[in-house]
C-alpha positions, 0 to 999 in steps of 0.5 A, a space after each residue: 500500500 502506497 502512503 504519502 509522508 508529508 513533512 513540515 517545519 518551520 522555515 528558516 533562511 538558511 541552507 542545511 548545513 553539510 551534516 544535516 544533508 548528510 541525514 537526509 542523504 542516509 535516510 534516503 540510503 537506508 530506506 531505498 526500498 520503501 522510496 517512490 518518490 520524494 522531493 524538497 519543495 521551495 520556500 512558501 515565498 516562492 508559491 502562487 495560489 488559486 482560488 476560485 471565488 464566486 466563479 472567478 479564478 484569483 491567482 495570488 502569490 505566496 500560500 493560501 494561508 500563515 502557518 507556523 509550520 509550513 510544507 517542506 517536502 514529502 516522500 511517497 512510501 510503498 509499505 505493507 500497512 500502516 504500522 510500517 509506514 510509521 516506523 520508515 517516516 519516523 526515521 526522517 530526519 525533521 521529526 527532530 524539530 518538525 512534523 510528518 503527517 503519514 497518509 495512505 493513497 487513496 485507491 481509485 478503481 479503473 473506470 473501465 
């Protein structure tokens, strides 16, 4: 079963140092075989929102709303249930100072 690993934290204007990618990149290492897919997004500063309001697409800079935490990244994991994707989002190295939401993909049948 396919889960998604949505990472937030708090964002900072610095880059990650040497030795926090190096946590990342061992992560990466040590869980290839649950890794789809995963990626770094930009800074909410650099984000456009649409909207649609009373039938007019509003298209505005940065995200739709302020938080504290905002959404850094995510990695797609193909475990065989829960429990497993808890224990594999659990080593990602932000749980140290952020949070990690573990949600299952929903399955759509084929329409034909």
């Amino acid at each position: 079963m396919k889960y998604l690993a949505i990472i937030y934290a708090a964002e900072t204007n610095t880059q990650p140092t040497p030795e926090e990618m190096q946590l990342w990149f061992d992560f990466n290492e040590k869980n290839k075989n649950y890794i789809t897919a995963g990626e770094a997004l930009m800074p909410t500063k650099t984000a456009t929102s649409l909207s649609n309001v009373s039938g007019k697409m509003i298209v505005s800079d940065g995200p739709f709303a302020e938080t504290k935490e905002a959404l850094g990244g995510f990695y797609m994991l193909d475990c065989k249930d829960l429990e497993e994707a808890i224990e594999v989002a659990k080593q990602i190295p932000s749980t140290k100072y952020g949070t990690v939401e573990v949600r299952p993909i929903m399955e759509i049948p084929d329409s034909a």
